[in-house]
BAVEX-447163 format. One record per residue (C-alpha): residue in one letter; x, y, z. Coordinates in steps of 0.001 Angstrom, whole numbers, plus 500000, padded with zeros to 6 digits. Last residue first. Layout:
REM BAVEX-447163
PT aa     xx     yy     zz
PT  a      X      Y      Z
...
//
This chain:
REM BAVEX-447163
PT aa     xx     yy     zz
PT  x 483148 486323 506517
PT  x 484441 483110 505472
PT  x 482394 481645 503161
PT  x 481888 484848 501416
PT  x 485531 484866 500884
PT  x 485851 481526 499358
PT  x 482864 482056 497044
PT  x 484544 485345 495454
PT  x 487968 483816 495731
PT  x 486535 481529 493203
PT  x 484851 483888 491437
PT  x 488219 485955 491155
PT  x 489174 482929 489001
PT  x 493178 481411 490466
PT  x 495427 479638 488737
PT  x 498335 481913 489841
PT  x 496950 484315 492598
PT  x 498995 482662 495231
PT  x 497219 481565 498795
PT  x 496385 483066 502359
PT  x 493165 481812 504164
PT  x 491786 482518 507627
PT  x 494207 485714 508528
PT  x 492729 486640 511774
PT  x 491502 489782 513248
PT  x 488143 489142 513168
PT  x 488555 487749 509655
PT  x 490818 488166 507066
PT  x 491556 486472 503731
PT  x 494744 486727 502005
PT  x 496208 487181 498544
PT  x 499252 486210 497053
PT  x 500865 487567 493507
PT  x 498005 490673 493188
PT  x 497318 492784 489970
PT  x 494129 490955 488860
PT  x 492885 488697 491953
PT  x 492976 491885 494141
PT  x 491348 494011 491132
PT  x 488505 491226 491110
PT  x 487922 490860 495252
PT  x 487951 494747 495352
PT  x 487117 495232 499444
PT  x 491558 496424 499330
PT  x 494243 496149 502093
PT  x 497375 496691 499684
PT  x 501174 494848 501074
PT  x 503380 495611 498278
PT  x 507261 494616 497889
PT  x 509441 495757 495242
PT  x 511424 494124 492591
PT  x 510974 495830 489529
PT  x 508202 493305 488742
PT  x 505487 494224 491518
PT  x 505835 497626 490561
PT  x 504872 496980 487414
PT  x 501845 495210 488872
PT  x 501323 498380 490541
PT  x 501625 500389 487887
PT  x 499296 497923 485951
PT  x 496751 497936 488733
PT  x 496311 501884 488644
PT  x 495767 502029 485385
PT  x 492888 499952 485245
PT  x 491414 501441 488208
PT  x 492189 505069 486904
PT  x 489895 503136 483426
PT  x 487046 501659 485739
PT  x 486546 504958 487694
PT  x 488820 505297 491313
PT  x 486478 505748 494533
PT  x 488412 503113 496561
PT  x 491156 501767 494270
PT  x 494219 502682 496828
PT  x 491812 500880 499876
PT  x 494827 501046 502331
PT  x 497961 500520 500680
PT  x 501595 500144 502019
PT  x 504592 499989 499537
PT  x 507998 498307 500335
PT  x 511594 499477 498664
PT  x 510963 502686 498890
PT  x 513454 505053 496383
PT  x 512175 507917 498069
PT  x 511451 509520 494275
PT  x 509553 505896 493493
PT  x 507151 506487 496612
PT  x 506546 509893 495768
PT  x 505835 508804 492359
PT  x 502853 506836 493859
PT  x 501673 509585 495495
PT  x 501600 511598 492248
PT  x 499773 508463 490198
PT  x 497178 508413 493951
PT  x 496258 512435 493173
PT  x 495792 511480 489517
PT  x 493466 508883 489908
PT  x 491415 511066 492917
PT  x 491085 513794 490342
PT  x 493390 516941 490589
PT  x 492008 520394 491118
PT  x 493504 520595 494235
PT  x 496808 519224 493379
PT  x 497589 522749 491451
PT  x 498904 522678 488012
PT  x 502560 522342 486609
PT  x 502494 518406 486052
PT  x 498958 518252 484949
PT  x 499457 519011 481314
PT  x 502169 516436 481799
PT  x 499353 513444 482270
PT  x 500505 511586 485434
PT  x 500984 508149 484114
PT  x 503085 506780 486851
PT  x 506537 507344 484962
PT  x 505511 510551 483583
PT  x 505858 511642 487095
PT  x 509033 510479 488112
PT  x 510265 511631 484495
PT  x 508867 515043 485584
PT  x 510977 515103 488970
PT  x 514197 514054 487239
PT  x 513641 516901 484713
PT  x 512545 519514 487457
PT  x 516134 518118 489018
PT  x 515930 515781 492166
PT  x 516932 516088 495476
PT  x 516557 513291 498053
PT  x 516324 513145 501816
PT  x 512906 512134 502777
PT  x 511692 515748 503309
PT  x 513308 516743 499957
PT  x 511514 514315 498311
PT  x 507897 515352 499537
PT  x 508817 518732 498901
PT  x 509834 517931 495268
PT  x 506532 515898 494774
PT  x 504689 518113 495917
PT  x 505588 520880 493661
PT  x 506054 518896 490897
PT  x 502529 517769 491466
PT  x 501294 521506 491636
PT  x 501206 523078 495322
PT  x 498165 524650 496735
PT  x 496255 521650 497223
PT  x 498921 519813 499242
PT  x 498613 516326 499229
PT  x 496879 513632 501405
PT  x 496477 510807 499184
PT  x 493011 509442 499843
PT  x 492860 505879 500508
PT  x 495840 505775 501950
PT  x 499188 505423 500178
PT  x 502274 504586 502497
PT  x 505988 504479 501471
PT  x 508256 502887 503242
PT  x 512467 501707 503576
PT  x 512683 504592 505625
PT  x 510008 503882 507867
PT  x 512091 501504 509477
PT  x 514692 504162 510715
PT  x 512062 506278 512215
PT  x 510101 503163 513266
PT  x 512867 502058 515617
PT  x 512342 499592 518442
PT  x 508239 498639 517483
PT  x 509416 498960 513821
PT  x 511550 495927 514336
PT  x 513931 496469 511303
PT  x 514615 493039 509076
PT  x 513745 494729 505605
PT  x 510648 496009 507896
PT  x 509681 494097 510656
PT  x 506221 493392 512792
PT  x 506674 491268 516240
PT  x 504421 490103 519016
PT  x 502556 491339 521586
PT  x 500358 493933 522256
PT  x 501588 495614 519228
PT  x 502176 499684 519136
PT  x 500289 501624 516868
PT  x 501090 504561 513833
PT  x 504299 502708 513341
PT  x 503697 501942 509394
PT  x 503750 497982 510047
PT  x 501337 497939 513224
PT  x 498965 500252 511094
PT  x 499809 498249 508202
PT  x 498228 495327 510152
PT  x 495493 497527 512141
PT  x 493813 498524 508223
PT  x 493545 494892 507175
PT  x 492051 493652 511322
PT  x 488585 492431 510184
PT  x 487019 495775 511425
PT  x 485786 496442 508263
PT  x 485227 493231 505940
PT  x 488244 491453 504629
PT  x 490700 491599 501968
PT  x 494398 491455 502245
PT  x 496492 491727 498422
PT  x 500153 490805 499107
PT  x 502126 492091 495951
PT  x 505628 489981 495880
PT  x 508206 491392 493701
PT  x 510572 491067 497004
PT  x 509360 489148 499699
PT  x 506118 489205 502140
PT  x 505918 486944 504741
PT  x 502657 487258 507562
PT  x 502461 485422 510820
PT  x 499507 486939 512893
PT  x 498508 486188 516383
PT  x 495392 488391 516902
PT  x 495031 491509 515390
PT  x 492309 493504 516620
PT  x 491348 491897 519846
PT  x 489164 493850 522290
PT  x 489301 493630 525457
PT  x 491058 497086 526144
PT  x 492178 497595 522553
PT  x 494294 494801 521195
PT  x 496930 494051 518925
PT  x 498883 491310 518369
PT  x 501234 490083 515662
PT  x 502759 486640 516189
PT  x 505729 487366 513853
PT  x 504656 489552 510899
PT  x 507269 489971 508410
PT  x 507499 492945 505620
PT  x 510749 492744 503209
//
C-alpha cells in the first residue's frame, strides 16, 4: 500500500531523507520514531505530495505520487498533529463537507454511525468543533478518513497533547484499524503507544531508517534502550 524506493530528499546541502526503502501492506501499522529533524515528518511529506524527492521513488497502492498525487491522494487520509477543522461547523458538519469534497454523500444517519464508530460522544455530534477537545477533534478526523473510504492513513504525532484515557482510545481505533485491513504509517516520540498499537516499528536517524522490526515479542523498554542507542 505505501513503498519507498530509494527515497531522497534534500534541501540545498542538506539531506533529509536519504535513500529510504520502506514496505507497508495491508493491516500493517508502521510506527517511525525519531528525534526532530530525523527525516519522520519529510517521509509522509514525500508520501502526501506536499514535497518533491530528490531522487528516488514513493507510491501509493502502486501510484507514483511524484507523477500524479491528485490521483494518489485518493487512496489517503492524513491526520496531523492537530486536526485542522472548522470551528464553526459541528462534527456532522465537517464531516459531511469533508465527504462531499472527496466525492461521497452520506445520510445524517450514515454520517452519525461514522462518528459513533470512532468514539465521538453523540452529545458532541451536533455541536461546534471549536469547543471540541484535541481527542475528539482527532475521533472526527479519523471518521473522515473512514467516510473517504482511505485505504492508507498518514499520522504525524496523532497522540501529541492527548490525556492517558484519549490516548487509550485512540490506540484501539487504530489498532482496529489495523485489523479491517488498512494500512498506517504514524510518525510518533511515544516509544510505549508505538510498541502498543503498532505491527512494525522503525528507528530514524538523520534521515535514515537505522532499525525496522515487528512489534510481536517486543517490551517497549527494549525499544526504549535500542532507540537511545541510536539517536
Amino acid at each position: 500500500m505505501l513503498q519507498a524506493i530509494n527515497l531522497t530528499k534534500t534541501y540545498n546541502s542538506h539531506t533529509a531523507l536519504s535513500s529510504l526503502d520502506l514496505n507497508i501492506d495491508k493491516g500493517e501499522v508502521f510506527c517511525l520514531l525519531g528525534q526532530n529533524g530525523a527525516g519522520k515528518t519529510t517521509t509522509i511529506n514525500l508520501f502526501l505530495g506536499f514535497a518533491s524527492p530528490t531522487s528516488g521513488q514513493a507510491l501509493v497502492n502502486g501510484i507514483e505520487v511524484a507523477n500524479n498525487a491528485e490521483q494518489a491522494r485518493k487512496h489517503l487520509a492524513y491526520i496531523p498533529e492537530v486536526v485542522m477543522l472548522y470551528p464553526h461547523l459541528s462534527s456532522m458538519e465537517n464531516l459531511d463537507f469533508f465527504s462531499r469534497l472527496a466525492g461521497f454523500e452520506y445520510t445524517p444517519k450514515q454520517l452519525q454511525d461514522f462518528l459513533a464508530r470512532v468514539g465521538l460522544q453523540h452529545e458532541a455530534f451536533e455541536k461546534r468543533m471549536g469547543g471540541h477537545s484535541k481527542g475528539m477533534r482527532q475521533k472526527v478526523g479519523i471518521a473522515i478518513a473512514l467516510a473517504k473510504n482511505a485505504d492508507v492513513l498518514l499520522m504525524d504525532e496523532p497522540t501529541s497533547g492527548l490525556d492517558p484515557k484519549a490516548t487509550a482510545e485512540f490506540t484501539e481505533l487504530v489498532k482496529d484499524l489495523g485489523k479491517e485491513g488498512k494500512a498506517v504509517l504514524m510518525a510518533t516520540h511515544d516509544i510505549f503507544n508505538a510498541v502498543e498499537l503498532g505491527t512494525t516499528i522503525g528507528i530514524m536517524r538523520r534521515g535514515e531508517l537505522i532499525h525496522q522490526m515487528p512489534t510481536s515479542n517486543l517490551m517497549a523498554t527494549d525499544v526504549q534502550k535500542l532507540y537511545l542507542e541510536t539517536i
